[in-house]
GUDREN-801881 format. One record per residue (C-alpha): residue in one letter; x, y, z. Coordinates in steps of 0.5 Angstrom, whole numbers, padded with zeros to 4 digits, always signed. Example, Ala and Ser with C-alpha at 12.3 -4.5 7.8 and 13.67 -1.06 7.14 Angstrom:
GUDREN-801881
a+0025-0009+0016;s+0027-0002+0014;
***
This chain:
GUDREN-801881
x-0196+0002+0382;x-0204+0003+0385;x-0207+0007+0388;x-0213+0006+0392;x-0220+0005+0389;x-0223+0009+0394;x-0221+0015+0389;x-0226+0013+0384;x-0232+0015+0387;x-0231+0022+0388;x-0229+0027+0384;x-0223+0032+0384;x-0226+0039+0389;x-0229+0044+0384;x-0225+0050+0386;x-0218+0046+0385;x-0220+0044+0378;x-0222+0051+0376;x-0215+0054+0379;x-0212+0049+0374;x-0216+0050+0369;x-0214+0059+0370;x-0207+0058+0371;x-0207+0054+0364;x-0211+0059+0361;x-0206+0065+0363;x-0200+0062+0361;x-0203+0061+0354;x-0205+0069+0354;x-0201+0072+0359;x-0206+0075+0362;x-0208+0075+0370;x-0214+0071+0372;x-0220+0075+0376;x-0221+0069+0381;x-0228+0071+0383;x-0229+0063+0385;x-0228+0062+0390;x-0231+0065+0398;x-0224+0069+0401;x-0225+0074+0403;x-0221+0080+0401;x-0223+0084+0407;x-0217+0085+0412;x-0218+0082+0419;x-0219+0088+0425;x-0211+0090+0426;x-0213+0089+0434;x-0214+0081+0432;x-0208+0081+0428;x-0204+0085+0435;x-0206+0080+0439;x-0204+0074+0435;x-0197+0076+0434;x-0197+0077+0442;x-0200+0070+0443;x-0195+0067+0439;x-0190+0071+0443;x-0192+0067+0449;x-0188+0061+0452;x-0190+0055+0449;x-0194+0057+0443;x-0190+0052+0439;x-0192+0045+0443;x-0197+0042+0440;x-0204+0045+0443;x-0206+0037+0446;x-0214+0035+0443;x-0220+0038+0443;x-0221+0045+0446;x-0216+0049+0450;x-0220+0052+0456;x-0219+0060+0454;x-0223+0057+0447;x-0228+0053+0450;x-0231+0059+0455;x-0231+0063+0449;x-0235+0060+0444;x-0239+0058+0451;x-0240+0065+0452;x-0241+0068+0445;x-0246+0063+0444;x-0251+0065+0450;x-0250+0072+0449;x-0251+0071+0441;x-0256+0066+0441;x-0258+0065+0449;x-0256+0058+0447;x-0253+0054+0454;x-0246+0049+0452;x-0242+0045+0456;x-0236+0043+0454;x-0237+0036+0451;x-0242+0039+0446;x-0236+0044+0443;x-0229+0042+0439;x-0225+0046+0435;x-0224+0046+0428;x-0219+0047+0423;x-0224+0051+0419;x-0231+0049+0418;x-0229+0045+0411;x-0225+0041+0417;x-0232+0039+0420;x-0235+0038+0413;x-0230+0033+0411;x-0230+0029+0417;x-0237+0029+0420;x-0240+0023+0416;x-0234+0019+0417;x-0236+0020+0424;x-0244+0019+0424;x-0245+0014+0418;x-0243+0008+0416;x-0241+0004+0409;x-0248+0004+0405;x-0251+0009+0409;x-0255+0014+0405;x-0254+0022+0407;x-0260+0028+0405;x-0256+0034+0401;x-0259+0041+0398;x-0259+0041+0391;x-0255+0047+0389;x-0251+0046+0395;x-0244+0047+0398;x-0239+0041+0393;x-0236+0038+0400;x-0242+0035+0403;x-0243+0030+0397;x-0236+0030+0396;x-0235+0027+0403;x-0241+0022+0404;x-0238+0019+0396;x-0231+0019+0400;x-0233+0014+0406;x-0237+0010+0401;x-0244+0012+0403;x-0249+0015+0398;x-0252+0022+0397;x-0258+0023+0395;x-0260+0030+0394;x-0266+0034+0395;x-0269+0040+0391;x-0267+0048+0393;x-0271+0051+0387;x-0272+0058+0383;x-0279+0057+0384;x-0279+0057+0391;x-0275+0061+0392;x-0270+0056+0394;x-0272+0054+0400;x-0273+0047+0403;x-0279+0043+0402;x-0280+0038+0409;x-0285+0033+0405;x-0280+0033+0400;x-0275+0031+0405;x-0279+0027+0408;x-0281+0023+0403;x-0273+0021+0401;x-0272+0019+0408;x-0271+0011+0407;x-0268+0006+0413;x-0261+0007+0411;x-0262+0015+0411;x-0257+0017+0417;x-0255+0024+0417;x-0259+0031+0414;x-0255+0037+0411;x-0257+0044+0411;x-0254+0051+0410;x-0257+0057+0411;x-0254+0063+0409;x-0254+0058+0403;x-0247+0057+0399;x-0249+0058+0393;x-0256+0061+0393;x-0255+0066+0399;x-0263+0064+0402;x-0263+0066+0408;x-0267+0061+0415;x-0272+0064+0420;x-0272+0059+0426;x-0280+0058+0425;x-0277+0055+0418;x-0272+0050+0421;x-0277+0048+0428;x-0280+0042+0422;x-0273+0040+0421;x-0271+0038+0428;x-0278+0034+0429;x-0277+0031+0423;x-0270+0028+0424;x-0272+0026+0431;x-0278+0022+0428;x-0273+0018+0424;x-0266+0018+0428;x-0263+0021+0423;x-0256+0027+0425;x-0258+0034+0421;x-0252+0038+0420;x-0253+0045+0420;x-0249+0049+0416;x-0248+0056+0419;x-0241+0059+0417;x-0245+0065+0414;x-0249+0066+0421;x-0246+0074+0421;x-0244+0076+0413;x-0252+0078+0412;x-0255+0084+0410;x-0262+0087+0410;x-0263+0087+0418;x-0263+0079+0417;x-0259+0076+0423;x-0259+0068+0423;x-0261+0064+0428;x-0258+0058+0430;x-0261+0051+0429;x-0259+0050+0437;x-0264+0055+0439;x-0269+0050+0438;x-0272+0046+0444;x-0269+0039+0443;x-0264+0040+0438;x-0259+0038+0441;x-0261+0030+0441;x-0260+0030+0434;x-0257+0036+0432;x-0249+0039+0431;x-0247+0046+0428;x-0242+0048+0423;x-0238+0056+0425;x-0233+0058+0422;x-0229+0064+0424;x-0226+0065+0416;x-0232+0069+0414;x-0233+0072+0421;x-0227+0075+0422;x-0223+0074+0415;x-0219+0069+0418;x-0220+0065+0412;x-0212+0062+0411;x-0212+0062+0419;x-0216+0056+0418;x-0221+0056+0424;x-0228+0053+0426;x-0232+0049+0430;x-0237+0044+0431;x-0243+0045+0437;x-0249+0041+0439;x-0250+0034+0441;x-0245+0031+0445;x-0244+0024+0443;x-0244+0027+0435;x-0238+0032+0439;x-0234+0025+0442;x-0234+0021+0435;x-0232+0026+0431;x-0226+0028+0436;x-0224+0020+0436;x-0224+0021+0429;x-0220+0027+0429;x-0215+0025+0433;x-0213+0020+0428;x-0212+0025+0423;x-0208+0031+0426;x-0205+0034+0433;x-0211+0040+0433;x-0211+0047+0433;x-0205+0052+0434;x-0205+0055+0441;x-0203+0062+0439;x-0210+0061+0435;x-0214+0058+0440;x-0212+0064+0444;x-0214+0069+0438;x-0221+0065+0438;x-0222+0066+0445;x-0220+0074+0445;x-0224+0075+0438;x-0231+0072+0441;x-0230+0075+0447;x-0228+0082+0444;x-0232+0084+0438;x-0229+0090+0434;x-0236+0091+0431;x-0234+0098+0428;x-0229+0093+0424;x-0235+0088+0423;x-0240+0095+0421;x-0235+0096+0416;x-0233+0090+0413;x-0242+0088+0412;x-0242+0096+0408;x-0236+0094+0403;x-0239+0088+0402;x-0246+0090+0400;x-0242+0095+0396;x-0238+0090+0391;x-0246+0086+0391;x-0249+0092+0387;x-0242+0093+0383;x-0242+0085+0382;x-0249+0085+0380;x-0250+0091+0375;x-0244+0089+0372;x-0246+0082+0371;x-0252+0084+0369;x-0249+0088+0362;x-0248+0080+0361;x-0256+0078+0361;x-0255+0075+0367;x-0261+0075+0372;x-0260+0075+0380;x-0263+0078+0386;x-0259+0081+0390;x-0258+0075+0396;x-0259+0076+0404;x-0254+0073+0407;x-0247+0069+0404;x-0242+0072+0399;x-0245+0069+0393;x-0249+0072+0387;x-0253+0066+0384;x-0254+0068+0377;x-0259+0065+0372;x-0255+0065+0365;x-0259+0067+0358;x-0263+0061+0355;x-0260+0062+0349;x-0253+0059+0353;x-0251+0051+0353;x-0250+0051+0360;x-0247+0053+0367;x-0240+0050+0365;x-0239+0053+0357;x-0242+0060+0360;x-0236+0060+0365;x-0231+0058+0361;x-0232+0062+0355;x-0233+0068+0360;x-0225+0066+0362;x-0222+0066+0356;x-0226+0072+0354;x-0226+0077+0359;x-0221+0072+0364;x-0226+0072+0369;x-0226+0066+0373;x-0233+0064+0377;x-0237+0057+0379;x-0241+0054+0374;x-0247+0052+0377;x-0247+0045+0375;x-0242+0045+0381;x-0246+0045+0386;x-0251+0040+0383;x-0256+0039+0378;x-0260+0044+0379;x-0255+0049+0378;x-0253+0047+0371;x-0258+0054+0369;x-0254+0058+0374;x-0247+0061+0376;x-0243+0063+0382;x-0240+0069+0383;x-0237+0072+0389;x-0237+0078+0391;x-0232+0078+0398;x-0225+0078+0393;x-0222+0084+0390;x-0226+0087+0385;x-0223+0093+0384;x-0220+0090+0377;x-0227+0088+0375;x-0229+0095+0370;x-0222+0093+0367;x-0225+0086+0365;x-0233+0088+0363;
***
């Protein structure tokens, strides 16, 4: 018997890989592995979300399943959540519901791009966005997040790789992995460079409200025009700490709306009822005492996470926006991946090789700080 060929050209998911190699390693010691992989965060939702779904999958019909696209309850909530948050104006063609914002991820190429087609991806950048474009059969060509500056984006060197076969832009700020931050005036370039060439630019935003230092991000949507190449990625896994709830959503363009929707209705039945009900409930009512104090524990573990880390002569700066560290390893190491391994058979701490995220990463290392880290002292 086969299996279709189409698994060779893209790699197994980076944190399903280091799961299994963590459940190996505890079984040969014994010992519990700190997963400080990946981004769950550990925080626990505000007890008024959690009421409010109980009594949402209480009501008759919370069991059918919820039809395509967005419910009406879900639709005025993200429209009214994004006027007040970003006096962005939306319709409803321009919004779908996501399941989770990796669902988007996943599936927005398959949607935008043909077999052959080139797409744009940051170096070091969230594993999905290769993995996706590798899977449908188009390729990933990669542009440079670098140390040297500051890991932001270069237009010209974005302009540079575009070709006629370019068909999609992938852009992420609050970074996964670096935790750089984007100012609006730093994106406008973006737009007028997609637009010059007919090509789609993704924005990844799911870190829009997990930023610190008085920074707020923007949405790429608050640029005039945007909306006719533009769509962005939410989510409501870091926003809320609905990670396993699995929850998100895609605005913009309308025409880039309707084909990932076609592409969707082949792939699953939508999302919940009872979770769309709790979407429209939690944008449309903020327990910003909760957020407040969420943001506070956060920067917390950030300065417990660094200055525990650094006694291992890794070199960070503490990061504006994510849930991220991006430590530069000592020179005197072999690599992002002999580093993280070590680290796990040594200290049983699991974090992500840099490598990961491209191949600018391999001098660096992800470390998140949203998971529980109150074990940490009892490890380094």
């Amino acid at each position: 018997m086969q299996v279709s060929k189409r698994l060779e050209q893209f790699p197994e998911y980076i944190f399903s890989k280091l799961a299994k190699e963590a459940k190996i390693q505890e079984k040969i010691t014994g010992k519990k592995i700190l997963n400080l992989s990946i981004g769950s965060p550990s925080f626990s939702p505000s007890k008024l979300y959690i009421q409010k779904l109980k009594e949402f999958i209480d009501f008759p019909g919370s069991t059918l399943y919820p039809g395509y696209g967005a419910t009406s309850s879900f639709a005025h909530g993200l429209i009214d959540w994004y006027k007040t948050r970003f006096n962005v104006d939306l319709n409803e063609n321009e919004l779908f519901p996501l399941l989770g914002a990796k669902d988007g991820v996943s599936h927005i190429s398959m949607a935008l791009a043909n077999e052959g087609d080139e797409i744009l991806i940051p170096d070091p950048g969230y594993p999905s966005y290769a993995g996706s474009t590798q899977m449908v059969g188009c390729t990933a060509v990669f542009y440079s997040l670098l140390e040297k500056d500051n890991f932001k984006l270069s237009v010209s060197e974005i302009e540079k790789k575009i070709t006629k076969k370019t068909r999609m832009l992938w852009v992420n700020f609050p970074s996964n992995p670096t935790g750089q931050v984007a100012t609006l005036e730093e994106l406008i370039p973006l737009i007028k460079l997609c637009k010059k060439n007919d090509i789609w630019l993704i924005y990844d935003n799911a870190y829009a409200e997990i930023t610190f230092d008085g920074y707020r991000s923007p949405s790429i949507l608050e640029i005039p025009d945007a909306k006719d190449v533009a769509v962005e990625l939410g989510s409501f896994s870091k926003m809320y700490s609905f990670a396993g709830f699995r929850m998100g959503w895609i605005v913009g363009n309308a025409q880039a709306i309707a084909a990932l929707a076609k592409i969707k209705s082949q792939i699953d039945s939508g999302m919940s009822g009872p979770l769309q009900k709790l979407a429209a409930f939690a944008l449309a009512n903020p327990d910003r005492e909760w957020h407040t104090k969420m943001i506070i524990q956060y920067e917390k573990n950030k300065e417990t996470v660094m200055k525990a880390f650094s006694r291992l002569g890794l070199q960070m700066e503490s990061p504006r926006g994510a849930l991220y560290l991006w430590g530069k390893i000592p020179n005197n190491t072999k690599n992002s991946y002999t580093f993280s391994m070590e680290l796990m058979k040594n200290k049983h701490i699991l974090i992500t090789p840099g490598v990961a995220f491209g191949i600018h990463g391999d001098r660096y290392v992800r470390i998140c700080f949203s998971g529980d880290i109150t074990r940490l002292s009892h490890y380094l």
